[in-house]
NULO-879252 format. One record per residue: x negated, y, z of N, C-alpha, C in turn; residue in one letter. Coordinates in nm, 2 decimals, padded with zeros to 4 digits, always signed. Last residue first. Example, Ala and Ser with C-alpha at 12.3 -4.5 7.8 and 13.67 -1.06 7.14 Angstrom:
BEGIN
+--------+--------+--------+--------+--------+--------+--------+--------+--------+---------+
!   n.px !   n.py !   n.pz !  ca.px !  ca.py !  ca.pz !   c.px !   c.py !   c.pz ! residuo !
+--------+--------+--------+--------+--------+--------+--------+--------+--------+---------+
! -01.28 ! -00.22 ! +00.71 ! -01.37 ! -00.11 ! +00.71 ! -01.29 ! +00.00 ! +00.79 !       s !
! -01.32 ! -00.57 ! +00.78 ! -01.23 ! -00.45 ! +00.78 ! -01.32 ! -00.33 ! +00.78 !       a !
+--------+--------+--------+--------+--------+--------+--------+--------+--------+---------+
# end
This chain:
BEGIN
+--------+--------+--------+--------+--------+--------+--------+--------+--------+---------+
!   n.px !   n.py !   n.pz !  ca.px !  ca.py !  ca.pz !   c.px !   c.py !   c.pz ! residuo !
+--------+--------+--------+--------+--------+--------+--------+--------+--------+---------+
! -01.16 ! +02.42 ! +01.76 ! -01.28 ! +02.49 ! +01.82 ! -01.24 ! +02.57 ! +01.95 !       x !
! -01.03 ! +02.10 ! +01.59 ! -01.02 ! +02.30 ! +01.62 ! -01.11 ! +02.30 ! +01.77 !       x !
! -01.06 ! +01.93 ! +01.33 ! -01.13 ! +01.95 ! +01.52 ! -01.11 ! +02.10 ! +01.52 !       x !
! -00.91 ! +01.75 ! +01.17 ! -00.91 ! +01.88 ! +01.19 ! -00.95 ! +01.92 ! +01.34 !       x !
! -00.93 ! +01.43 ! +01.07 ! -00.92 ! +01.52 ! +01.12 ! -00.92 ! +01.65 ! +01.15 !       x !
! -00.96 ! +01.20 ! +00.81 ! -01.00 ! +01.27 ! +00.89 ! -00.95 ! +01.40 ! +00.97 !       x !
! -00.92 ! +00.86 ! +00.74 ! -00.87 ! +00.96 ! +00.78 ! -00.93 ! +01.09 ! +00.83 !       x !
! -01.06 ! +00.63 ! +00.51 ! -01.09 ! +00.66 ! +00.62 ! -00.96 ! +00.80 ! +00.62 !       x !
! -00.98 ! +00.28 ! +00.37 ! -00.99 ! +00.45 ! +00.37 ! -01.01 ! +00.46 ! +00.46 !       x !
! -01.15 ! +00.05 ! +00.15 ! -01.12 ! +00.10 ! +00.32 ! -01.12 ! +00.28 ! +00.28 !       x !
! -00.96 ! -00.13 ! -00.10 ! -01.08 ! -00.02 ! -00.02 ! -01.01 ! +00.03 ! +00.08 !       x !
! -00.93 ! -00.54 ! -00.08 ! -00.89 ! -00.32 ! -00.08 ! -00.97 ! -00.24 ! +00.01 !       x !
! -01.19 ! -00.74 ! -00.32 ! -01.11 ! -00.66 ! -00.17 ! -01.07 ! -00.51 ! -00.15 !       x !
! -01.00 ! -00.85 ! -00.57 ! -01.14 ! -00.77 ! -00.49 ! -01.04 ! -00.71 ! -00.35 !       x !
! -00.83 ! -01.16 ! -00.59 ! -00.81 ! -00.95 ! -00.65 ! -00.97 ! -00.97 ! -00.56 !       x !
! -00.94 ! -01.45 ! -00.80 ! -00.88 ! -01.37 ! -00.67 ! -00.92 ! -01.24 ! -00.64 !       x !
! -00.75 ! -01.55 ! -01.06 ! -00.84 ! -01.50 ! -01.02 ! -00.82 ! -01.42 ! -00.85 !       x !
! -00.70 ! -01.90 ! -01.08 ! -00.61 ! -01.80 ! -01.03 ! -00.71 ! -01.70 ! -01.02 !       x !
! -00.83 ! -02.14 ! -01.09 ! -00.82 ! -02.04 ! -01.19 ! -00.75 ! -01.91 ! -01.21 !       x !
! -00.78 ! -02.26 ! -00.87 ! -00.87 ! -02.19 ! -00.86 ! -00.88 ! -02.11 ! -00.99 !       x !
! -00.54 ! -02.33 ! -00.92 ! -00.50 ! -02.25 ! -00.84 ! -00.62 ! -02.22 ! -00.84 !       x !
! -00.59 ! -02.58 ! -01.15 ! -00.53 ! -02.46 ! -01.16 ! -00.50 ! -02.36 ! -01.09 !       x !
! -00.77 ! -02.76 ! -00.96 ! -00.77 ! -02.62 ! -01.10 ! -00.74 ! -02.54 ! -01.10 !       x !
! -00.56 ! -02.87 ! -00.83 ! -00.68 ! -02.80 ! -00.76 ! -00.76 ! -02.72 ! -00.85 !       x !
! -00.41 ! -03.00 ! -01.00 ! -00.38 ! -02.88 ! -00.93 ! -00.43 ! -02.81 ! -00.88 !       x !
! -00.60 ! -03.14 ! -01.14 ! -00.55 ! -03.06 ! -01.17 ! -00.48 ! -02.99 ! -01.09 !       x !
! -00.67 ! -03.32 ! -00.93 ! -00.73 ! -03.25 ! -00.96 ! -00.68 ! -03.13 ! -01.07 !       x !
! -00.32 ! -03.29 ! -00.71 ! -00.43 ! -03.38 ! -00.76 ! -00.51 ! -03.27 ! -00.85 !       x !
! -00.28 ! -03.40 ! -00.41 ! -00.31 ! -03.27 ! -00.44 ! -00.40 ! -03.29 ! -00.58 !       x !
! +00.00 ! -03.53 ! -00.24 ! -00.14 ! -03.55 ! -00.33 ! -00.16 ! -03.43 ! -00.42 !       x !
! +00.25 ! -03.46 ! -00.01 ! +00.21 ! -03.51 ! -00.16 ! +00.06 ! -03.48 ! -00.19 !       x !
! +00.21 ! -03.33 ! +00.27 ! +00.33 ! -03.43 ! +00.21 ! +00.32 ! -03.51 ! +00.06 !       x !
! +00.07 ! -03.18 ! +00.32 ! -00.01 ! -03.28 ! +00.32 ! +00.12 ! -03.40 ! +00.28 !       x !
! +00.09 ! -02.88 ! +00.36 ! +00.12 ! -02.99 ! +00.44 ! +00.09 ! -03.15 ! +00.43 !       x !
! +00.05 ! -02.83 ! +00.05 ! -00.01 ! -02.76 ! +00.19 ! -00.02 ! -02.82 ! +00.33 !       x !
! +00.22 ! -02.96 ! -00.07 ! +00.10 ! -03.01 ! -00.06 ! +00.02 ! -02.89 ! +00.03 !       x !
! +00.47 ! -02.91 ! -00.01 ! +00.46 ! -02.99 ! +00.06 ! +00.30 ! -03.05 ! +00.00 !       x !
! +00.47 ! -02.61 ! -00.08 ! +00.47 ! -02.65 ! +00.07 ! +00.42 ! -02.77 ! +00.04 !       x !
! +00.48 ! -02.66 ! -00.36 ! +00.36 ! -02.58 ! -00.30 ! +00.36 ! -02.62 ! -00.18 !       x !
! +00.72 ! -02.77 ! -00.35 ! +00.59 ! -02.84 ! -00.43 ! +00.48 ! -02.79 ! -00.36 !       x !
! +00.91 ! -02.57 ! -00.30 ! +00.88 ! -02.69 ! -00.24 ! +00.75 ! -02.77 ! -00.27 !       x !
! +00.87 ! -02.39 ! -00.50 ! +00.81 ! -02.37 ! -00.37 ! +00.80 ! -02.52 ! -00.29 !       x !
! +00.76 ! -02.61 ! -00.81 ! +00.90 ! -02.55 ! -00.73 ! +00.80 ! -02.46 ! -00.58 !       x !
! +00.59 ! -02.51 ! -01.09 ! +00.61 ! -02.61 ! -00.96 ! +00.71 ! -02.54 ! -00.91 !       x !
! +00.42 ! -02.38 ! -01.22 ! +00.51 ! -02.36 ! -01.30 ! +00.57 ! -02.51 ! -01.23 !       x !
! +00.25 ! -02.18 ! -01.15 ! +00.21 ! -02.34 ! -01.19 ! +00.33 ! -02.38 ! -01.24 !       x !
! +00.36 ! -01.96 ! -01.13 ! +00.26 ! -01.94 ! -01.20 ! +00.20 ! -02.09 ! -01.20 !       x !
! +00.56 ! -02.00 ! -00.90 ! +00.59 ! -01.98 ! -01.04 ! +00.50 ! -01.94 ! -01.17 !       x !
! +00.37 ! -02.08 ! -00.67 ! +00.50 ! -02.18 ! -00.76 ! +00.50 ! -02.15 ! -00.91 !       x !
! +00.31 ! -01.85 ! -00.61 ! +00.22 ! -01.96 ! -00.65 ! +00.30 ! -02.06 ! -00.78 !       x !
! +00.54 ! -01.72 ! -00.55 ! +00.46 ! -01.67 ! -00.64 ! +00.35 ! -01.73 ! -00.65 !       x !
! +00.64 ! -01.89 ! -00.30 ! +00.68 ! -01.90 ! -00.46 ! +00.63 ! -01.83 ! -00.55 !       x !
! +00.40 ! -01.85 ! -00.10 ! +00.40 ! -02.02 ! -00.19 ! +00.51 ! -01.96 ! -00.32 !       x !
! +00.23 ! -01.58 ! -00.24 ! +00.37 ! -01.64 ! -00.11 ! +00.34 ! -01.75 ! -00.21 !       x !
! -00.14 ! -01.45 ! -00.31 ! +00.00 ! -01.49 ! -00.32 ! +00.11 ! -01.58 ! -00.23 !       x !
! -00.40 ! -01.39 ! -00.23 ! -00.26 ! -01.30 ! -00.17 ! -00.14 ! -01.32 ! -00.23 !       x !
! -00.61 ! -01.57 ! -00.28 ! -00.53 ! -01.49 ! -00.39 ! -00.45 ! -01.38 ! -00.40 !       x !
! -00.60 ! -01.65 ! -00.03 ! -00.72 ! -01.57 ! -00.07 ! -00.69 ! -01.51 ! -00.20 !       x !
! -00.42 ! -01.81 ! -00.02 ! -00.38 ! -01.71 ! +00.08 ! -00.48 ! -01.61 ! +00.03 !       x !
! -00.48 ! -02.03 ! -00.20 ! -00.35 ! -01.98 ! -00.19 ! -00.35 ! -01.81 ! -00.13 !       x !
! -00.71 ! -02.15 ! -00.04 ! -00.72 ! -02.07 ! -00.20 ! -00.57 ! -01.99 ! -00.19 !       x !
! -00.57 ! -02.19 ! +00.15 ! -00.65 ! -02.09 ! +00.21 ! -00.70 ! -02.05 ! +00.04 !       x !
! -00.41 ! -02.42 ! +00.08 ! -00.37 ! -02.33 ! +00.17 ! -00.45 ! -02.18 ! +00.16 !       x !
! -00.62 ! -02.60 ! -00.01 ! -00.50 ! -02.55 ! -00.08 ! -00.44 ! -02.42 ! -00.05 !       x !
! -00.72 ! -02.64 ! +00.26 ! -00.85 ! -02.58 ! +00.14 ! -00.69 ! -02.50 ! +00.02 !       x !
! -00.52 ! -02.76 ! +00.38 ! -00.56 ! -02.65 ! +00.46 ! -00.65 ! -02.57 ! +00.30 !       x !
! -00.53 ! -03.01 ! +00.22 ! -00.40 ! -02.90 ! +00.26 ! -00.44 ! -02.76 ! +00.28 !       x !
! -00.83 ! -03.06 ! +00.03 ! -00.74 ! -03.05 ! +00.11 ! -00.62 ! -02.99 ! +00.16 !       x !
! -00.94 ! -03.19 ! -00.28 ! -00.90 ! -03.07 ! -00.21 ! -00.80 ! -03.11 ! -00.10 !       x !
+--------+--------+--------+--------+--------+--------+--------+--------+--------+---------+
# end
């Protein structure tokens, strides 16, 4: 797994690096610096963040208006 691939499971979950953190049970720093490419992303980490379930997408509302005549 790469920074960016880390990155983008991360972002597709809609979690902040410390509400990642604290569900791997890692510092935020941890999460940064394998985002960045500062430390090795090893297969288990790459696990465990895909075991993260990721939400469904939010429904689209619509607004409607009042057309006066």
């Amino acid at each position: 797994m790469t920074p960016t691939q880390y990155r983008a499971a991360r972002v597709a979950r809609g979690l902040r690096q410390k509400q990642l953190a604290a569900l791997l049970g890692v510092t935020r720093e941890t999460v940064g610096q394998r985002e960045r490419g500062q430390v090795r992303i090893s297969t288990e980490a790459a696990l465990a963040i895909y075991s993260i379930p990721v939400p469904p997408p939010k429904a689209v509302t619509t607004t409607t208006t009042n057309a006066r005549a």
